[in-house]
C-alpha positions in Angstrom: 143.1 20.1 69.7 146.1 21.4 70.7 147.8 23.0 67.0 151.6 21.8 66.7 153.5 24.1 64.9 155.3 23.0 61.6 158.9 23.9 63.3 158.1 22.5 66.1 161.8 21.3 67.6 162.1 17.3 68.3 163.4 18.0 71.7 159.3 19.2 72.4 157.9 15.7 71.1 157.3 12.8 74.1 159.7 10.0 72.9 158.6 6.3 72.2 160.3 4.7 74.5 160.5 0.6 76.2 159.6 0.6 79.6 159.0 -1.5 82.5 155.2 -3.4 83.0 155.0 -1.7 86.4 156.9 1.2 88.6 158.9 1.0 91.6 155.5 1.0 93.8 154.3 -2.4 91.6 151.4 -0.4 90.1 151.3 -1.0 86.0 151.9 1.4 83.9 149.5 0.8 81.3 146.7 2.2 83.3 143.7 0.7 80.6 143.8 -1.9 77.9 142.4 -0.5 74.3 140.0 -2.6 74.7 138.9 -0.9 78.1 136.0 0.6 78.2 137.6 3.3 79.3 139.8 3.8 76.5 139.2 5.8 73.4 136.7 8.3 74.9 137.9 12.1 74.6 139.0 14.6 77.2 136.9 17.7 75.4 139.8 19.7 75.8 138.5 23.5 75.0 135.5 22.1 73.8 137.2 19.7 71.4 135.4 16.0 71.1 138.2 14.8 69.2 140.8 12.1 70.6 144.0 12.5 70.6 146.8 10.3 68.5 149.1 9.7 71.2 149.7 6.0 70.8 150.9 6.1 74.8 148.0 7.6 75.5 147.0 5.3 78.3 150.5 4.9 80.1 151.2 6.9 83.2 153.8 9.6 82.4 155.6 11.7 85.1 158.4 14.3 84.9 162.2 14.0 85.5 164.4 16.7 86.7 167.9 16.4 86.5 169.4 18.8 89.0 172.7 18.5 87.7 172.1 20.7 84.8 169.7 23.0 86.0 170.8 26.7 86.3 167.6 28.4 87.5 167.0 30.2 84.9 163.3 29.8 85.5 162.3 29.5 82.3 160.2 26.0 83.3 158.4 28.9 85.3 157.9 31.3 82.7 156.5 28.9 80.4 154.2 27.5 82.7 152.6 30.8 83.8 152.6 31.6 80.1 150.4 28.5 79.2 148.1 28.7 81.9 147.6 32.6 82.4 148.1 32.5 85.8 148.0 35.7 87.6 151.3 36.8 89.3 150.2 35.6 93.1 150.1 32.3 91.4 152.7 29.6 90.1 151.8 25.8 89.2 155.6 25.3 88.5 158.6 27.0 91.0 162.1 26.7 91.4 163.8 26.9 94.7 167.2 26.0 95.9 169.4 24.8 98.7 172.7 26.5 99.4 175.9 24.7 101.8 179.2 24.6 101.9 181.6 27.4 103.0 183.4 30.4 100.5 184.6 29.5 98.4 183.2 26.0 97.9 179.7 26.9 97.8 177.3 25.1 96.7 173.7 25.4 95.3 171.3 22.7 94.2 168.5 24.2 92.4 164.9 22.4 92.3 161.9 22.6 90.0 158.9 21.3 91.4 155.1 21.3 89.9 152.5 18.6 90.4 153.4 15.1 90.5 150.2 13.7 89.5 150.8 10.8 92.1 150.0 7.3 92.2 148.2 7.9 95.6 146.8 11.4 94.8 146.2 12.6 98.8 144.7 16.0 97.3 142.0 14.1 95.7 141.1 11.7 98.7 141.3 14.8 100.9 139.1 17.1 98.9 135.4 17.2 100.1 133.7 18.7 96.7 135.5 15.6 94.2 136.9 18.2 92.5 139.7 16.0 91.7 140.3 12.9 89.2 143.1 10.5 88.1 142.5 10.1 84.4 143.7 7.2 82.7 144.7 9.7 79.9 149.0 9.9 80.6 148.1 8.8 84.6 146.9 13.0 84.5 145.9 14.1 88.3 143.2 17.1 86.9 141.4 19.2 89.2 138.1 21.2 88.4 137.9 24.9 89.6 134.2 25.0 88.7 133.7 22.5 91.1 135.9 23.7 93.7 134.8 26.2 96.6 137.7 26.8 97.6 138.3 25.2 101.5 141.9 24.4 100.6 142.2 21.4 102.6 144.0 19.8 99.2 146.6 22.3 99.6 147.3 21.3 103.1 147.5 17.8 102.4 149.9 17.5 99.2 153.3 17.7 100.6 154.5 19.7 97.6 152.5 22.1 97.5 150.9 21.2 94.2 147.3 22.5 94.6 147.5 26.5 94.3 144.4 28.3 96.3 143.9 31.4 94.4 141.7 33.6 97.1 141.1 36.4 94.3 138.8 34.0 92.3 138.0 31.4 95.4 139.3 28.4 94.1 142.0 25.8 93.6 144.1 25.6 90.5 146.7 23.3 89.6 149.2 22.1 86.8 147.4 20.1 84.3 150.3 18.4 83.1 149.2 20.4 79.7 147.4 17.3 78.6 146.3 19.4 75.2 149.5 19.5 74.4 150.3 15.3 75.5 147.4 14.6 73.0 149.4 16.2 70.0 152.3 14.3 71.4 153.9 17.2 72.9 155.7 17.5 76.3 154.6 19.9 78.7 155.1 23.7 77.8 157.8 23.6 81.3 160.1 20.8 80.0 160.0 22.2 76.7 161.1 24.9 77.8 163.8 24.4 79.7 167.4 25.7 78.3 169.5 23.1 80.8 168.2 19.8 79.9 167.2 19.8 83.5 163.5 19.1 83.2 162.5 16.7 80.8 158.8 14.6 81.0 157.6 10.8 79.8 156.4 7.5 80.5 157.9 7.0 83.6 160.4 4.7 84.8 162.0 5.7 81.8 165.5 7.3 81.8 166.1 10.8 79.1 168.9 10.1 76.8 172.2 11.6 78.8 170.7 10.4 81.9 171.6 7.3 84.4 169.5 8.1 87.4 165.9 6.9 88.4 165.9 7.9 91.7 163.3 9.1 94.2 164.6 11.6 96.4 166.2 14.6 96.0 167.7 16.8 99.1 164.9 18.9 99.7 162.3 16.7 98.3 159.4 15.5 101.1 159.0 11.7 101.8 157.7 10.2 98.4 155.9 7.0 100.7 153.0 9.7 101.5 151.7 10.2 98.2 153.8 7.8 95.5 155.0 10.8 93.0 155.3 10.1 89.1 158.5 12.4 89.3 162.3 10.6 89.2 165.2 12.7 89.5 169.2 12.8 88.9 172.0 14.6 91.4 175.5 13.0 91.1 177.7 16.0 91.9 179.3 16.0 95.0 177.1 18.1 97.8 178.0 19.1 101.3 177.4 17.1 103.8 174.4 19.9 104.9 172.0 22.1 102.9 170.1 25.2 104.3 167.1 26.4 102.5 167.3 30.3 101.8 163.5 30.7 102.8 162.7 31.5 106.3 161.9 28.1 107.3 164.2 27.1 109.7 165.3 23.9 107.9 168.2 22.5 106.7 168.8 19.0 105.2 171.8 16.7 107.3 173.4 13.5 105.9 175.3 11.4 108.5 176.2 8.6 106.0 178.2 9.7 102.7 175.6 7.5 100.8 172.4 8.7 102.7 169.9 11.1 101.8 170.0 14.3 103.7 167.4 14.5 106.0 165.2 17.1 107.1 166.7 19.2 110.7 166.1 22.5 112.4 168.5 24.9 111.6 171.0 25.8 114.7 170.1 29.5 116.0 166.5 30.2 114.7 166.4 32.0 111.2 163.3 33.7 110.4 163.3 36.0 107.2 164.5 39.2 107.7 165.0 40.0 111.3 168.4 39.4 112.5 169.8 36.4 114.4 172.0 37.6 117.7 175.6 35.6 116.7 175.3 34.0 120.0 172.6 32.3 122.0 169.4 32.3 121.3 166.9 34.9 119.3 164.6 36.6 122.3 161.2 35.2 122.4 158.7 37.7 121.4 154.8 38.5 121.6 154.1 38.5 117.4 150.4 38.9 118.7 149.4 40.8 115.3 151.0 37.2 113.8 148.3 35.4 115.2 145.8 35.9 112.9 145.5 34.1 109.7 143.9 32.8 106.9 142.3 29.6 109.1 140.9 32.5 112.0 137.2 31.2 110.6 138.0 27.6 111.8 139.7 29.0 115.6 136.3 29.8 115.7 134.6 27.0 114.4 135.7 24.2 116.2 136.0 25.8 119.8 132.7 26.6 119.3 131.8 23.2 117.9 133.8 21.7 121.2 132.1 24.1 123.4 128.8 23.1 122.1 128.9 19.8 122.3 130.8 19.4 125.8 127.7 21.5 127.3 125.1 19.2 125.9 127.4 15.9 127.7 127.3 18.2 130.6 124.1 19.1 130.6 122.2 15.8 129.2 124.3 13.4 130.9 124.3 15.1 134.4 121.2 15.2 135.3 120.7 11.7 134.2 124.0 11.0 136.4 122.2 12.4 139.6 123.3 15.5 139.4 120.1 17.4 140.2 120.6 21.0 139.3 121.0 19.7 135.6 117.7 17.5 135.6 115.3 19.1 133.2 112.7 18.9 136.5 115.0 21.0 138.2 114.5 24.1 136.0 112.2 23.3 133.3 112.5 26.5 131.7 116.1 27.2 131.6 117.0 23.3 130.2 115.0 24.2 126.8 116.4 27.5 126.7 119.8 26.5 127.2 119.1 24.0 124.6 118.3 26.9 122.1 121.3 28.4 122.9 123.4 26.0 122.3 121.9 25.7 118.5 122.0 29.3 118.3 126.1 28.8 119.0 126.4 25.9 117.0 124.6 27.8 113.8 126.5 30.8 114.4 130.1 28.5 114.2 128.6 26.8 111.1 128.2 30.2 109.1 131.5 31.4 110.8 133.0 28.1 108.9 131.7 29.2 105.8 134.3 32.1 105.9 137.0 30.0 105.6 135.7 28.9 101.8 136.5 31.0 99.1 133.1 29.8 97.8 130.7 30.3 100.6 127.7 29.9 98.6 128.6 26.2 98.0 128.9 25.1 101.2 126.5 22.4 100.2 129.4 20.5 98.1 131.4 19.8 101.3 129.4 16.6 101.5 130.3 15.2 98.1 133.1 12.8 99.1 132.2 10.9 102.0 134.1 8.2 101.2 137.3 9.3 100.9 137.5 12.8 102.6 137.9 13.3 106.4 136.3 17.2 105.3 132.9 15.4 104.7 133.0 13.2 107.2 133.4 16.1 109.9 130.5 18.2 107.9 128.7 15.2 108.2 129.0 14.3 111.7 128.5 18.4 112.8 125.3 18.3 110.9 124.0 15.1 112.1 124.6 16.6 115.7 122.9 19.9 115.2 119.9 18.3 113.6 119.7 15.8 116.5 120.8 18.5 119.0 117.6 21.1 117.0 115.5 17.7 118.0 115.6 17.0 120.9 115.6 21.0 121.6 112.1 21.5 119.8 110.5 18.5 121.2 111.2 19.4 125.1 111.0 22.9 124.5 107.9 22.7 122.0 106.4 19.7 122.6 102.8 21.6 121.7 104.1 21.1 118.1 104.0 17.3 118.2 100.8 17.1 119.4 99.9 14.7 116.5 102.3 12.0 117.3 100.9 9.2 118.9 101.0 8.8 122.5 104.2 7.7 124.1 105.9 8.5 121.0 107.4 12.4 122.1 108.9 11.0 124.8 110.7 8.2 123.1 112.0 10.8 120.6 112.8 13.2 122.7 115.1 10.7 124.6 116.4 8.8 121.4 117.6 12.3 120.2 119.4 13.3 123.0 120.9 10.1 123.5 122.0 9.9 119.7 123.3 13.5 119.9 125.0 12.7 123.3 127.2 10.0 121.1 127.3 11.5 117.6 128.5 14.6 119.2 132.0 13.5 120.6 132.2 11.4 117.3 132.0 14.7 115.3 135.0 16.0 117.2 136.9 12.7 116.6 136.1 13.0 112.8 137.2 16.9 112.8 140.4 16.0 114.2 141.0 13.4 111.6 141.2 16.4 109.2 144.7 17.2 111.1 145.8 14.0 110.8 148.1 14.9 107.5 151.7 13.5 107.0 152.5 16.3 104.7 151.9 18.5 108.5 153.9 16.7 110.9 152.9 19.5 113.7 149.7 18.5 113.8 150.2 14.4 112.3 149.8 13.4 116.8 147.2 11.9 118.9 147.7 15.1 120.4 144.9 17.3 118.5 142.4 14.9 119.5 143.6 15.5 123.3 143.4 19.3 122.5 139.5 19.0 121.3 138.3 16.4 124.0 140.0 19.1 126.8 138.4 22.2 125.1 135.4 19.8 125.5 136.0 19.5 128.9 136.6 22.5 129.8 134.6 25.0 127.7 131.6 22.7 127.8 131.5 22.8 131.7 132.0 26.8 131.4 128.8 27.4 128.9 126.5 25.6 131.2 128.1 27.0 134.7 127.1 30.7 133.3 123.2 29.8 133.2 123.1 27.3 135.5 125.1 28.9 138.6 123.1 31.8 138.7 119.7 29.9 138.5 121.1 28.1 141.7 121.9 30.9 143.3 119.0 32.9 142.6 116.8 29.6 143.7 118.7 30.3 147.4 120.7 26.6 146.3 124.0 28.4 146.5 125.4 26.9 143.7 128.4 25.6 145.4 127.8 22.1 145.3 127.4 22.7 141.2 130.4 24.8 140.5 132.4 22.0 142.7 131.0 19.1 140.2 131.3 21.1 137.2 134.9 21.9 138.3 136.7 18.3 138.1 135.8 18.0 133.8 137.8 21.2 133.9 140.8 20.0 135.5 140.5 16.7 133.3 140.3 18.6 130.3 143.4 20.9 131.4 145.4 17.8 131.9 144.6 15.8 128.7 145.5 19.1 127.1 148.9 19.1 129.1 149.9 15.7 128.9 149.1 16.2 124.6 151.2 19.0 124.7 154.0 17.4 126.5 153.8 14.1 124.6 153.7 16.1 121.0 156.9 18.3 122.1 158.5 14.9 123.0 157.7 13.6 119.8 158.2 16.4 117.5 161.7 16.6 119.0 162.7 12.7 118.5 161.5 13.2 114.8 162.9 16.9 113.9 162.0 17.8 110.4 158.9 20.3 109.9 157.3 19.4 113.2 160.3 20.3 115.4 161.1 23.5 113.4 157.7 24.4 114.0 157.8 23.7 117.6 160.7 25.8 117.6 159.0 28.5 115.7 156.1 28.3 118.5 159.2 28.1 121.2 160.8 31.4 119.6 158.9 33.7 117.5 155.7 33.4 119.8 157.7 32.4 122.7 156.2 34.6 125.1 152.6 34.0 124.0 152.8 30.1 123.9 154.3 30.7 127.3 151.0 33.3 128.2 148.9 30.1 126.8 151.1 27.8 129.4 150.4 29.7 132.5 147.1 30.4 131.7 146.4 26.8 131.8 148.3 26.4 135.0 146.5 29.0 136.7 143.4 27.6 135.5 144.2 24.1 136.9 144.7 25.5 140.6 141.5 27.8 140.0 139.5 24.5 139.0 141.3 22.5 142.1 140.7 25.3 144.5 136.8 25.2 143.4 136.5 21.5 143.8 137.5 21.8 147.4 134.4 21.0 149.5 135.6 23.9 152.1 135.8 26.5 149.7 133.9 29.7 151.2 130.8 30.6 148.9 132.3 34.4 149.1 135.8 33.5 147.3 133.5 30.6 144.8 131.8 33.4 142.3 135.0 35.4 141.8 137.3 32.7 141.3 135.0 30.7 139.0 134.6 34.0 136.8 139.2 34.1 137.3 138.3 30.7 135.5 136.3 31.0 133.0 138.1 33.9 131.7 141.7 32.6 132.0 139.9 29.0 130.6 138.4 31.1 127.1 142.1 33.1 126.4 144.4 29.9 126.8 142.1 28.1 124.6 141.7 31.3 121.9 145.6 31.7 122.0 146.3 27.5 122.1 144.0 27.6 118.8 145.1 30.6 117.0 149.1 29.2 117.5 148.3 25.6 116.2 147.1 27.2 113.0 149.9 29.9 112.4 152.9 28.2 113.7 152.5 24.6 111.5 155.3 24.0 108.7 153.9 22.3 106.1 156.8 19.3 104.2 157.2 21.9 101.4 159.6 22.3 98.7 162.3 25.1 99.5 161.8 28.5 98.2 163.9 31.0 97.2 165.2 34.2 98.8 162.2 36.1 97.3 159.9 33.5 95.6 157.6 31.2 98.0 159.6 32.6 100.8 156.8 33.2 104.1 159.5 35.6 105.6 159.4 37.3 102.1 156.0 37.5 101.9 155.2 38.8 105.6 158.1 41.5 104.8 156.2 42.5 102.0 152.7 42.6 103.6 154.6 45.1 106.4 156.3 47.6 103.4 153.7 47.7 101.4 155.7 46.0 98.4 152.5 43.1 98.3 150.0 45.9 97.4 152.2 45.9 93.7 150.6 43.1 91.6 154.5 42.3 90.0 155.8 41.5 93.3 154.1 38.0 93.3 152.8 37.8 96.8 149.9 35.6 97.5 147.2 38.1 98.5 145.9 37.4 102.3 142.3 37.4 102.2 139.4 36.4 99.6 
């Protein structure tokens, strides 16, 4: 157990405390009963089977941050990395800080932010390994690194950027709410640290002595309705009536009401890190091609692949059941199997191009682990369930000498059940992968839209993979091919404009709402202006190439060249549409400071050269 020292200051011990039966959200907060079988058991801290004495042991605790008094003086910080040995690129506890106000009324309100071990814990309902638990232990939110492998979905969903993804060692780390010390009756090593009286920690719904607030929100502070947060807070100074974070994203916080909260907004004249802002107008868009890749580049991959896949196998399973005869197996009974093959051998190669994206590869297995809470598991589910039945109904046309020993009647009957089953579960694998997206703490990509973008790269990607075997075949047979290409060319055109009319309903949407999504519309707009524009014409162009094809008059001499126009303008809008929803998304974090959890900071450093020295704290870019 956790050794208290014989000097140990009162101001370090939790205090005994009334308090409420439930919290603001109606939960209780005595989690278990003594008499619960659930009580008295021991946490094996370090090994230890002892239990600890904490008679509150079983009550949810939280934090409390009074941001009157705090003068970031980062010792919360300090402590914490102290306590947990956390390497430098790492930080369970930060402070960050708003500035507003004009010289010389300036003002500053300084935040200090770790995990909130919430009441609705979206990291562990997101996270496909069950690496995560809510102890009844002090209402603890715990995460196991052992377990992890490291996919850092959890990190993506927590709107406070809780979870820490540590690529050096592969996994996910977080604040454990020192719960060794909580079982000698100790608060946390952060709020027992800190010099202000800013931080302070205990049951919660409980007010510190010097205290009146019990509030919620905090400028700065994301939407506490997504996850329920055990964190309350105090700011009673006067503030301006806006706030501008001194990171690079282009937020500030706007109250219209003296008594409102101040709400998130896009800055006025796009900041971003350390590039100047022209005084007037508006920053020039630019290419930031180099910008494009990132951390996620394994999962551009994976799901246009996985969409390419599975909109060929529609294509080609459904259309030659749909009369189209060119697709019928009949037709070319040795390039349907093959094509079949290829389409596993694409679908295998984006599953091990997924397992890039882990900083566990080796443990891919563990995605599955949390089907019932996790849209991660579902997807790896679904995907799998879809390659197997996709392998099956490829081995049994292709190979039917190998089932020889089935009864009769019986290939045929699984050889259509297959493809039938795969012709379902595959577009319902691409609705469970876009579920993953579906994360309040991401507002950019919280839209119907991202289904729209995966059903039109199935529409138009899946048309493309079967055009370059088929078309040729047809051609070669003396066919022509025409009358193909013109069929295949109208689920293009649908694809292009579900993708559009997405695109135009999200930028409608993003702009109504403002907040993270806007300012990372406007980061899309600006900083790869000319790209997302590139992506825009690209798609435009590929509309009137797909229109021009579908014309029944279209001269077989212009057909070949312009389908190839498509296909290639088709592969780089979708390549540049995926690589931008990735890099351009602004998550509902906590502000940042100038240096400190600052991505402009961080990107600067990358370019001088300053990450490459361990002291400089920047997160390191690759596993």
């Amino acid at each position: 157990m956790y050794k208290v020292r014989e000097d140990e200051p009162e101001y370090a011990f939790v205090p005994r405390v009334a308090h409420p039966e439930t919290n603001r959200y109606g939960r209780p907060i005595q989690l278990v009963t003594e008499q619960d079988p659930l009580a008295g058991q021991s946490l094996n801290i370090n090994g230890d089977s002892g239990i600890g004495s904490n008679p509150d042991r079983y009550k949810q605790h939280g934090f409390y941050f009074n941001a009157d008094n705090c003068i970031a003086c980062h010792a919360c910080e300090a402590a914490c990395a102290e306590k947990n040995a956390t390497p430098p690129h790492l930080a369970f506890r930060s402070v960050g800080y708003l500035e507003g106000g004009s010289y010389p009324a300036v003002h500053r309100l300084n935040i200090s932010m770790a995990c909130n071990h919430c009441d609705n814990p979206v990291c562990l309902k997101g996270c496909p390994t069950r690496a995560y638990t809510k102890f009844a232990e002090y209402g603890a939110v715990l995460q196991d690194p052992d377990i992890c492998f490291g996919c850092g979905y959890c990190t993506w969903v927590c709107p406070y950027n809780a979870p820490q993804l540590d690529p050096v060692a592969g996994h996910v780390s977080k604040c454990n709410m020192c719960i060794d010390r909580l079982e000698a009756g100790l608060k946390p090593a952060c709020a027992a640290a800190c010099l202000g009286g800013a931080l302070d920690f205990g049951i919660i719904e409980t007010t510190p002595a010097g205290c009146d607030q019990l509030e919620t929100r905090i400028p700065g502070f994301p939407d506490p309705s997504i996850t329920h947060p055990n964190i309350r807070f105090q700011q009673s100074r006067t503030l301006p009536r806006a706030l501008h974070r001194v990171d690079s994203r282009p937020l500030r916080y706007v109250r219209d009401d003296p008594n409102a909260m101040p709400e998130p907004g896009v800055k006025g004249g796009h900041q971003t890190g350390y590039r100047p802002v022209p005084v007037s107008g508006q920053p020039p868009r630019r290419w930031n091609l180099r910008r494009l890749r990132s951390r996620e580049d394994p999962l551009v991959l994976f799901t246009l692949l996985t969409q390419a896949v599975v909109g060929a196998f529609v294509v080609l399973f459904a259309g030659g059941r749909l009369g189209l005869a060119a697709l019928a197996p009949a037709a070319h009974p040795v390039a349907y199997p093959l094509t079949l093959f290829g389409l596993i051998g694409l679908q295998t190669l984006a599953l091990v191009v997924s397992t890039l994206h882990l900083g566990r590869p080796h443990r891919f297995y563990r995605a599955f682990n949390n089907l019932r809470y996790s849209p991660v598991s579902r997807e790896v589910a679904a995907v799998a369930l879809f390659y197997n039945l996709l392998g099956l109904h490829a081995v049994t046309t292709g190979l039917p000498q190998l089932f020889a020993w089935l009864p009769a009647g019986w290939l045929a009957l699984v050889r259509a059940g297959s493809g039938w089953l795969a012709l379902l579960v595959g577009p319902a694998a691409l609705y469970f992968m876009h579920r993953i997206y579906r994360i309040p703490a991401r507002p950019f990509w919280n839209h119907w839209q991202v289904l729209a973008a995966f059903m039109g790269t199935l529409l138009t990607l899946g048309p493309v993979l079967v055009g370059m075997v088929y078309l040729p075949l047809e051609r070669a047979a003396g066919a022509g091919g025409t009358t193909l290409l013109r069929l295949l060319a109208w689920p293009v055109v649908a694809g292009l404009v579900l993708e559009a009319v997405g695109l135009y309903r999200l930028g409608v949407h993003l702009r109504r709402h403002g907040g993270e999504g806007e300012a990372a519309w406007r980061l899309q707009d600006q900083d790869y202006g000319l790209t997302w524009r590139l992506r825009l014409v690209l798609m435009a162009l590929a509309a009137v190439l797909a229109l021009t094809l579908a014309w029944p008059g279209l001269s077989p001499v212009l057909a070949w060249p312009l389908a190839g126009a498509l296909a290639l303008a088709l592969l780089i809008q979708e390549v540049l549409g995926r690589a931008l929803f990735y890099v351009v998304v602004i998550p509902t974090t906590l502000p940042g400071a100038f240096f400190w959890r600052n991505p402009g900071f961080q990107a600067h450093a990358r370019t001088s050269g300053l990450a490459a020295l361990p002291q400089v704290g920047v997160q390191v870019a690759s596993h």
